[in-house]
C-alpha positions in Angstrom: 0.0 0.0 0.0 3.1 2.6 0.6 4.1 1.5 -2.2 1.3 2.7 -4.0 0.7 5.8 -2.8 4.4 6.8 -3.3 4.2 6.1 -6.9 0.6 8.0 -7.1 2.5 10.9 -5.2 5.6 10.5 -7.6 3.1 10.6 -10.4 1.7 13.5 -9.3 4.5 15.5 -9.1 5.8 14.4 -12.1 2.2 15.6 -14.0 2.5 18.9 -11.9 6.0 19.8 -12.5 5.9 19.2 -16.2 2.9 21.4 -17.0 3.9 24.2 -14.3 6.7 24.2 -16.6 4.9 24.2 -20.3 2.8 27.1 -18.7 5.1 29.4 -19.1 3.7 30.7 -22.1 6.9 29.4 -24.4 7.2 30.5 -27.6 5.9 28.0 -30.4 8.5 26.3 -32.5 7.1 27.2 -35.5 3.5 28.7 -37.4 1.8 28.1 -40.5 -0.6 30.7 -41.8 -3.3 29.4 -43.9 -5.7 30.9 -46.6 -8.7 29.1 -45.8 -10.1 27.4 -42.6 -9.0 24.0 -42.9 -11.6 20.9 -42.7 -9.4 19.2 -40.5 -5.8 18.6 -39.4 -3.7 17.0 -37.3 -0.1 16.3 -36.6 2.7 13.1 -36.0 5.2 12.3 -33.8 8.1 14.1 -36.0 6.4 17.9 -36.0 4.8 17.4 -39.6 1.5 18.8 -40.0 -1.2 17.3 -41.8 -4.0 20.2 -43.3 -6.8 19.1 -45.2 -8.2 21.8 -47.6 -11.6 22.5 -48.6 -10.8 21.8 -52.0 -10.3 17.9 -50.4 -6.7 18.2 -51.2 -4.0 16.6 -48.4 -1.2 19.2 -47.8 1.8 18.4 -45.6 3.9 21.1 -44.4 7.3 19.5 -42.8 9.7 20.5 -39.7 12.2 22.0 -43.2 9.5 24.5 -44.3 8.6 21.9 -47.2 5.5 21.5 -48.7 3.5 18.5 -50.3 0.2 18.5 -51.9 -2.1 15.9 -52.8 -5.5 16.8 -54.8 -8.2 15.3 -53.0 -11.0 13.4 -53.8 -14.0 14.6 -55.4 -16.5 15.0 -52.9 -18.8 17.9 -50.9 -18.7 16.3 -47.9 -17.1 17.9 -45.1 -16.7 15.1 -42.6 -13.3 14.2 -42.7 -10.4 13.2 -40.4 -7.3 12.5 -40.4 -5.0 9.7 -37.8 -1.6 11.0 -37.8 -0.8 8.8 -34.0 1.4 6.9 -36.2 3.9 8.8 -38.3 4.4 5.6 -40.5 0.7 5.1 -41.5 -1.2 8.2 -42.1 -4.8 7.9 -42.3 -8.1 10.0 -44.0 -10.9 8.9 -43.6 -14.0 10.5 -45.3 -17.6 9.6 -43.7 -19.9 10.1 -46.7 -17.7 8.3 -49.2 -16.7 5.4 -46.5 -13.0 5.6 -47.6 -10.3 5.4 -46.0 -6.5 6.0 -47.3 -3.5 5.2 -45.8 0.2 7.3 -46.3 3.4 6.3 -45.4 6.2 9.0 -43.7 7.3 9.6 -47.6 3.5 10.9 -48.0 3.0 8.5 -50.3 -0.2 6.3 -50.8 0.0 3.1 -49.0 -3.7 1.8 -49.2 -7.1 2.9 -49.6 -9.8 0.8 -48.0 -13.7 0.8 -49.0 -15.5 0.5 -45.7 -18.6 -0.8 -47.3 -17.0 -4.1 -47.8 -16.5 -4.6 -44.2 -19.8 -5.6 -43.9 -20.6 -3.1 -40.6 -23.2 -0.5 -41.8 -22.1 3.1 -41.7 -19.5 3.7 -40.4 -19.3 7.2 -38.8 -15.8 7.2 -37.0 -12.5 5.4 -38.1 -8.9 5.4 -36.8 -5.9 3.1 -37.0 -4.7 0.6 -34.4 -1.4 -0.5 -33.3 -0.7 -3.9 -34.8 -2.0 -2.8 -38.0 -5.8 -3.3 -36.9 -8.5 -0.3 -37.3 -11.4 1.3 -34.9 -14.5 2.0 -36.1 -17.3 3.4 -34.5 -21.0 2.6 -36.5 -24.0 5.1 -36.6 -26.7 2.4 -36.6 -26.1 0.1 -34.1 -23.6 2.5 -32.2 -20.9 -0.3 -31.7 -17.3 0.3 -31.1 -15.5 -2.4 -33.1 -11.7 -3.2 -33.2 -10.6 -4.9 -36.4 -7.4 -6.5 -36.5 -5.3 -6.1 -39.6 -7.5 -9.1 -41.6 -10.9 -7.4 -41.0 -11.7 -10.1 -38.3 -13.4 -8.5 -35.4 -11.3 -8.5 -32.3 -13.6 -6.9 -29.7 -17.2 -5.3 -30.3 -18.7 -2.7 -27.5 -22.2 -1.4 -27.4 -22.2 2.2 -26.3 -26.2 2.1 -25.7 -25.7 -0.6 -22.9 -22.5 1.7 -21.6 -24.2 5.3 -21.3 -27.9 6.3 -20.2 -28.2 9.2 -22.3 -29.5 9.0 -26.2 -28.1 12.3 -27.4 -24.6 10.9 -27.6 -23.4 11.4 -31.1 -19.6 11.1 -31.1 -17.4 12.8 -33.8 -14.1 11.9 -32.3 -12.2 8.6 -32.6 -8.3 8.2 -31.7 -6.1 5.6 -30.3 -3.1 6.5 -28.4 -1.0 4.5 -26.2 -3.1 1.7 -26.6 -6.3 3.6 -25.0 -9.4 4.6 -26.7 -10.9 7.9 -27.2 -14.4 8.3 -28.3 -15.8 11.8 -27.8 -18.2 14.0 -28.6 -17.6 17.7 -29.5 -20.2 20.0 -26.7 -20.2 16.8 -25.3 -18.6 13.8 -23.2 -15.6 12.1 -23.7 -15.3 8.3 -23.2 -11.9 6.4 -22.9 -11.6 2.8 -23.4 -8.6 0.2 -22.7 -7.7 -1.9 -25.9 -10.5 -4.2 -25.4 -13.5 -2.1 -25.4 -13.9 -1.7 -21.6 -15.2 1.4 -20.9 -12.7 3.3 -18.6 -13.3 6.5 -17.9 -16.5 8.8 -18.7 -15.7 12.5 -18.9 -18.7 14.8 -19.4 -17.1 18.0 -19.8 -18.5 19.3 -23.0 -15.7 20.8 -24.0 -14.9 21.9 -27.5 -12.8 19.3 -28.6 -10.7 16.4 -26.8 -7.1 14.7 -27.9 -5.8 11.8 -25.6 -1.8 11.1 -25.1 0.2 9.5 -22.3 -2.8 8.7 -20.1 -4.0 12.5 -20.2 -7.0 13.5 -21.8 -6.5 17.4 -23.0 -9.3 18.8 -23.7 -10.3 22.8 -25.1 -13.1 24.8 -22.8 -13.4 28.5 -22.8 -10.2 29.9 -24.9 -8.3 27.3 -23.3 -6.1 23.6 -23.3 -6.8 21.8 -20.0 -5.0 18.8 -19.0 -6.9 16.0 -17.5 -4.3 13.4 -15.8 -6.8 10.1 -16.1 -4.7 7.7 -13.3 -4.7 10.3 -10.7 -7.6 12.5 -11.9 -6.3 16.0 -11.7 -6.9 18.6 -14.0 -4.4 21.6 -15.3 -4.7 24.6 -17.5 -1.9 24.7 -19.4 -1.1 28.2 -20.7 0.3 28.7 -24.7 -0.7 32.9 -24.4 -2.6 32.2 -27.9 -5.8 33.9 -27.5 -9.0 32.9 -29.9 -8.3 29.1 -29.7 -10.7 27.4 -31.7 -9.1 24.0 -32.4 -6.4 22.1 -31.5 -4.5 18.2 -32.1 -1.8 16.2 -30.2 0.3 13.8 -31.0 3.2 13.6 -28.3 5.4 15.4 -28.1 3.6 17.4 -30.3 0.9 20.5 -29.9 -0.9 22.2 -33.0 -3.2 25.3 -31.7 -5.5 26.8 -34.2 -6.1 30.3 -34.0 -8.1 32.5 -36.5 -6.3 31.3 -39.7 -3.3 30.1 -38.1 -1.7 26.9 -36.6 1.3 26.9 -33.7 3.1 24.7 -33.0 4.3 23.4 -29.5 7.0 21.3 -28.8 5.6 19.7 -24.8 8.1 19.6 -22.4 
């Protein structure tokens, strides 16, 4: 029992010390201003950030100042995302044309998957998997399913059975360190383990929410908080960007949107 609590105390410092110290309102390692609001974007391991235009093409912008585009597909839909957790396979995934392509670190096309062979309805959400399986997350019978990398299903959760409230309509999907985000934006965030047991239910309804290294971050009032989900304390961590309106993470890496502009932030 000492034992424990000495490592939840170690722990605790550890989380406390290290965003005392990314609060000290650093300057970003770099900024990308864009001409358009982007329909998504994230960012990998190595600092390269992935922008999805509204003309559908795939630009990466690189830690050298280079820049790759890729037209996009033809399509009007704006629900897209884009799985950049692992730098090696780079995933978009577009809802209304239930596709899904895969880049490596060159930026090159990989693979391209058609969900509608999979056999599981709509599927609303979709992210990659360590081991080369997939998550998907369908509309119709609101099941969290982890494919592995043959299609087989490896583990199937009902979120109905899990939550008591109807009005859960989840637009975020993400694996990191072999946990399991599924949240809603204005809404709760729900973190599974690699199984499909539930974990942790966060009803925040905060504007959006990234998990990484067993801490939930989530964006509330012009501001990143950081939700340490073994010990369950909460930090605002302080960039001094004002007008936050979107952010991704994808340690060690932080990309804040502001008005037409991305930072960013290398964490501590």
């Amino acid at each position: 029992m000492k034992k424990i609590i000495l490592f939840q105390a170690v722990l605790f410092i550890t989380f406390q010390l290290s965003f005392t110290a990314e609060g000290q309102n650093k300057q970003p390692q770099r900024s990308i201003e864009l001409k358009e609001k982007p329909l998504a974007f994230s960012v990998d391991a190595f600092g390269n950030l992935f922008v999805l235009q509204q003309n559908g093409s795939l630009v990466k912008y690189d830690t050298t100042g280079n820049i790759i585009s890729l037209p996009g597909r033809k399509t009007s839909s704006s629900l897209w995302a884009i799985d950049a957790q692992n730098p090696y396979k780079i995933i978009l995934f577009n809802r209304d044309l239930q596709q899904a392509d895969m880049f490596n670190a060159s930026f090159s096309k990989i693979n391209s998957y058609n969900l509608n062979n999979i056999d599981a309805g709509d599927i609303a959400l979709f992210c990659g998997s360590h081991n080369s399986g997939f998550w998907a997350f369908t509309s119709q019978g609101r099941d969290l399913i982890r494919f592995d990398d043959q299609w087989g299903i490896v583990s199937q959760t009902n979120i109905l059975t899990l939550l008591e409230q109807d009005d859960f309509v989840p637009d975020i999907l993400i694996e990191s360190d072999r946990k399991v985000l599924l949240a809603q934006r204005e809404g709760t965030a729900l973190i599974f383990d690699i199984f499909g047991n539930m974990l942790l239910r966060f009803p925040e309804n905060a504007n959006n929410y990234v998990l990484g290294n067993d801490i939930l971050y989530f964006l509330k009032n012009d501001s990143i908080f950081a939700y340490q989900t073994v010990l369950h304390e909460e930090t605002n961590i302080q960039f001094g960007i004002k007008n936050i309106s979107n952010f991704a993470f994808s340690s060690p890496w932080f990309a804040i949107m502001s008005d037409n502009k991305i930072f960013l932030f290398l964490k501590s």
